[in-house]
C-alpha positions in Angstrom: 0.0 0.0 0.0 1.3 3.7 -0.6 0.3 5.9 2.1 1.5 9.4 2.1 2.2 10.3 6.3 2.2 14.2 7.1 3.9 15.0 10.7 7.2 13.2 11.4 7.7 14.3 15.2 8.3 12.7 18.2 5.5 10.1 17.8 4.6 10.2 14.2 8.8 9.3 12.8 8.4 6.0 14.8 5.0 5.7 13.7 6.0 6.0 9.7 9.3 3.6 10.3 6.6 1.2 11.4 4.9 1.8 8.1 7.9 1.5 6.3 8.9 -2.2 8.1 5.6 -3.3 7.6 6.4 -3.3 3.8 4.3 -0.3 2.6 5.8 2.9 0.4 5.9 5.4 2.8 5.5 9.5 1.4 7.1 11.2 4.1 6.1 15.3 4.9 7.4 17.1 8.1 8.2 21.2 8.0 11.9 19.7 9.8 14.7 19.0 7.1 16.2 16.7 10.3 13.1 14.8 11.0 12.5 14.1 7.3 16.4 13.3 7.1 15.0 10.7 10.0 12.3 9.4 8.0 14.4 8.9 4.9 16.8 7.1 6.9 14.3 4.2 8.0 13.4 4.1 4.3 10.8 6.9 3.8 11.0 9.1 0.6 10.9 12.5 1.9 8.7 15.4 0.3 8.6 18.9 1.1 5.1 19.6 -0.2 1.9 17.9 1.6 0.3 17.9 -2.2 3.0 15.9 -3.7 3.4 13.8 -0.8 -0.6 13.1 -1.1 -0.4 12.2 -5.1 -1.5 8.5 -6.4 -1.5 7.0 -3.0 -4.1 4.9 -1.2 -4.0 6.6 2.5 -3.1 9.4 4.3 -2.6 9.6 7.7 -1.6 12.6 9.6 -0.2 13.1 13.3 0.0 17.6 13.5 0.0 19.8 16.9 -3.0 21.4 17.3 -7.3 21.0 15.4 -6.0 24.5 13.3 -3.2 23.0 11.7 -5.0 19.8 10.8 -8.1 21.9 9.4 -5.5 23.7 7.3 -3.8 21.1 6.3 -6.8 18.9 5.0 -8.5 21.9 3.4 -5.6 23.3 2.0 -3.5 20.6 0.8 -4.8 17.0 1.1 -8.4 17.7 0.0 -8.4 17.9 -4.0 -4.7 16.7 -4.2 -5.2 13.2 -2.6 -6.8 10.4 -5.3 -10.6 10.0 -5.0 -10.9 7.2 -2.7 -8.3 7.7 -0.8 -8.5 6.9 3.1 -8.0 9.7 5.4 -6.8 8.6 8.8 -5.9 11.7 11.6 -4.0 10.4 14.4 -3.9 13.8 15.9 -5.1 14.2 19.6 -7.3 17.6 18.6 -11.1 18.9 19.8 -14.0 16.8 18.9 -15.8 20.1 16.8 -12.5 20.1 14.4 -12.4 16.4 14.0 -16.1 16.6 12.9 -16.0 19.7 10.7 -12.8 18.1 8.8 -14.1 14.7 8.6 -17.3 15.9 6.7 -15.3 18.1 4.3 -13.8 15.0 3.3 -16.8 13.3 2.9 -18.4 15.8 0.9 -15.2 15.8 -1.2 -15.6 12.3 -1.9 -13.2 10.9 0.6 -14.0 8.2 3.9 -11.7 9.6 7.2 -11.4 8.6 10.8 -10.2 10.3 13.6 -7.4 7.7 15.6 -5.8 9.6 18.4 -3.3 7.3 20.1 -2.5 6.4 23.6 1.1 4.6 24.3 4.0 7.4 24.1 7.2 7.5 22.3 8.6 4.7 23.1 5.1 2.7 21.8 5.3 5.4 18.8 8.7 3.4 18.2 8.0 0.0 19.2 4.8 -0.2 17.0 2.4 -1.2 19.9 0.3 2.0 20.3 -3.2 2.0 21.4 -5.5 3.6 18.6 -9.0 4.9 19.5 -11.1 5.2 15.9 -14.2 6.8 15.2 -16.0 6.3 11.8 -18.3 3.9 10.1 -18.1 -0.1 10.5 -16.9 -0.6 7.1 -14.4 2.6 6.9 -13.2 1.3 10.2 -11.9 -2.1 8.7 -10.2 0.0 6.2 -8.1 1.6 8.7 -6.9 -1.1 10.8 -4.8 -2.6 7.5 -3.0 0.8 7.7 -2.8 1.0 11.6 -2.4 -2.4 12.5 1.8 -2.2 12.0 1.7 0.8 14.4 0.0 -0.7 16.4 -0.7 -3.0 19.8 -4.7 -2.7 19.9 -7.1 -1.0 16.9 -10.2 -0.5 19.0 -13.3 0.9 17.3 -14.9 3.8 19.3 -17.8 4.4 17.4 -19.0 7.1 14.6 -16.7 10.1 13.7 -15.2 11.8 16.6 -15.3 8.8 19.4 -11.7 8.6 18.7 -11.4 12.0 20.2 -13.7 11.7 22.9 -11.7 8.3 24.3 -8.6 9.6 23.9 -9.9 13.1 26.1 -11.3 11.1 28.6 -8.8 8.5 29.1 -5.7 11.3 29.4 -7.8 13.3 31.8 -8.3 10.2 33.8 -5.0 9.8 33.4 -3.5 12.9 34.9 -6.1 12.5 38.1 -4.2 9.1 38.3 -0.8 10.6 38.2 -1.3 13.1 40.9 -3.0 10.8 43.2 0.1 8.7 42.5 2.3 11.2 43.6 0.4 12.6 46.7 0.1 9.1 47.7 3.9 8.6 47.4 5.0 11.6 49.0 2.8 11.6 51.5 4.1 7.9 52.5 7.6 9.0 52.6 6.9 11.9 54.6 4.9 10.2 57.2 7.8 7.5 57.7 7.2 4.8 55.1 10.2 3.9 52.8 8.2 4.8 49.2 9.6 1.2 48.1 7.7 -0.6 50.5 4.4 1.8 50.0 4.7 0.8 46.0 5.4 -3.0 46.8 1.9 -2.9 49.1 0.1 -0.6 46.6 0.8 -1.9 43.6 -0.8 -5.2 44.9 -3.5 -3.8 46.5 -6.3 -1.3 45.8 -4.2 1.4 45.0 -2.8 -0.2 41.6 -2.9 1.9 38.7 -0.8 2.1 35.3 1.0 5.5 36.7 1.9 3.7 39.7 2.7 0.2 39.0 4.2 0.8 35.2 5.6 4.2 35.2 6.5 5.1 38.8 6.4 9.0 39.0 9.5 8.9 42.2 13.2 8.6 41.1 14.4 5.0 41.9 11.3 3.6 43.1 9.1 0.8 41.3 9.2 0.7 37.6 11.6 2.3 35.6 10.1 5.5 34.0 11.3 9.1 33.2 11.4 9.8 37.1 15.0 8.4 37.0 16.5 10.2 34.1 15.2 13.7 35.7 11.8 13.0 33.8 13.4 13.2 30.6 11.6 11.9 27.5 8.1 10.4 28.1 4.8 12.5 27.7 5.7 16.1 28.1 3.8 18.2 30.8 3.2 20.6 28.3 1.3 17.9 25.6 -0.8 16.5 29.2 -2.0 20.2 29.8 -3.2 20.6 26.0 -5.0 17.2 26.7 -7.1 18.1 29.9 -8.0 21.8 28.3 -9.3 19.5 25.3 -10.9 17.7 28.0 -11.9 21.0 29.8 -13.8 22.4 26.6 -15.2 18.9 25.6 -16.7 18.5 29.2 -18.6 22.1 28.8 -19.6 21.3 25.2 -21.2 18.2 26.4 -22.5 19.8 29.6 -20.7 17.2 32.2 -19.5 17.8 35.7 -15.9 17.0 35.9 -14.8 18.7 39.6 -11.3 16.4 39.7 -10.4 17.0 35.9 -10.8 20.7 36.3 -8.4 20.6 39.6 -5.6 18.7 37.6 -5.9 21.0 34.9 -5.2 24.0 37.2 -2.2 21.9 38.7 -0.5 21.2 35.4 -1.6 25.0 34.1 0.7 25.9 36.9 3.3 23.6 36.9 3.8 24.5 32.7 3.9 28.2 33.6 6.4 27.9 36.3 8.8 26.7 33.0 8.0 22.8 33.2 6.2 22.4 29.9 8.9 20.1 28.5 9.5 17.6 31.7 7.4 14.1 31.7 4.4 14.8 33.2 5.1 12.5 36.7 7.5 15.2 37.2 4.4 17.1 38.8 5.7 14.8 42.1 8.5 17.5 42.3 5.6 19.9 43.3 5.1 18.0 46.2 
């Protein structure tokens, strides 16, 4: 299959290697000459025009910063360009209105789309065993696992267009209430006399057992190896977890739902970013503690 991929960063290099490994042409597009250096390199053949990249191939997928850039870029440069028939598949973690709005451009343009933010990190980005959470159609959905399945650890179908989005909001915000918990909990242990080891052998077996605590320990040299002990380093940057809970934020007030907890996380991370922490893993916020 020729699939043209638009976004080479942190995640989406790994993501198009994957591509690559799994034996499909690759059309490579990023705005960095060194990340599409990094793409050729795993066998990508690099353009620097979305439209070309886009040209007689059977799927784009795209993995860009923000719902503005990914309007732009569909309106701008993939719709029209791509073949008719073409699959459109946004990996993008953006608001549920944009996802929407874009996905029915396509459609009117002729073209079938998902949304399929991911959940996993870097390191599952590179490994190929991300988590993708797809909204569209039944049959459009079998379409996209072929192209996401080499990326990929679990294709799960959320539902219609925009589901993707709405799972991938509500499992980071959940997420982020996890991690501070994990942290208070931790700090608090060591503080009122109990080695943090010990508190994560008993928690981790007990009712306290969560992914943030038993597989990506948020205190240097304590439990599983994570970030925490290369001075949160790599990982999921703070700054990327805040953009997820205001997503959430504006989702919850679109859909009218009480979410007391998420709002509180997003004003701890809100400050934590501002204080010049945007670019730590986001279990750093246990240094706030």
């Amino acid at each position: 299959m020729k699939i043209a991929f638009i976004g080479l960063g942190n995640m989406g290099g790994g993501m198009a290697a994957n591509l690559v490994k799994a034996g499909h042409e690759v059309h490579a597009f990023d705005l960095s000459p060194e990340a599409l250096a990094r793409a050729q390199e795993s066998g990508c053949a690099a353009f620097t025009k979305v439209g070309e990249a886009v040209q007689g191939v059977d799927a784009v997928v795209t993995m860009l910063p923000n719902g503005g850039i990914v309007r732009s870029v569909y309106t701008d440069e993939v719709i029209g360009k791509a073949p008719t028939g073409a699959l459109f598949i946004d990996c993008s973690t953006i608001d549920l209105e944009t996802a929407r709005a874009v996905a029915a451009l396509a459609h009117e343009a002729g073209y079938e789309m998902v949304d399929a933010p991911v959940s996993g990190g870097i390191a599952a980005a590179n490994g190929g065993t991300l988590t993708f959470m797809v909204g569209g159609s039944d049959a459009v959905f079998e379409r996209a696992r072929a192209v996401l399945e080499p990326m990929a650890k679990a294709v799960i179908h959320a539902g219609e267009i925009g589901a993707g989005q709405v799972a991938k909001m509500c499992n980071n915000m959940l997420l982020a209430i996890h991690m501070i918990g994990t942290c208070e909990a931790l700090a608090l242990a060591e503080k009122a006399g109990l080695d943090p080891q010990k508190f994560y052998e008993i928690s981790s077996k007990s009712t306290g057992y969560c992914w943030s605590l038993n597989d990506y320990t948020p205190a240097p040299g304590v439990g599983a190896a994570s970030p925490a002990d290369n001075d949160y380093a790599g990982g999921f940057a703070s700054a990327l977890m805040l953009k997820d809970l205001r997503l959430a934020m504006a989702g919850a007030g679109t859909a009218g739902a009480s979410v007391p907890m998420g709002e509180h996380a997003t004003r701890i991370y809100e400050t934590f970013v501002e204080a010049g922490n945007g670019g730590k893993d986001f279990g750093a916020i246990f240094q706030t503690l």
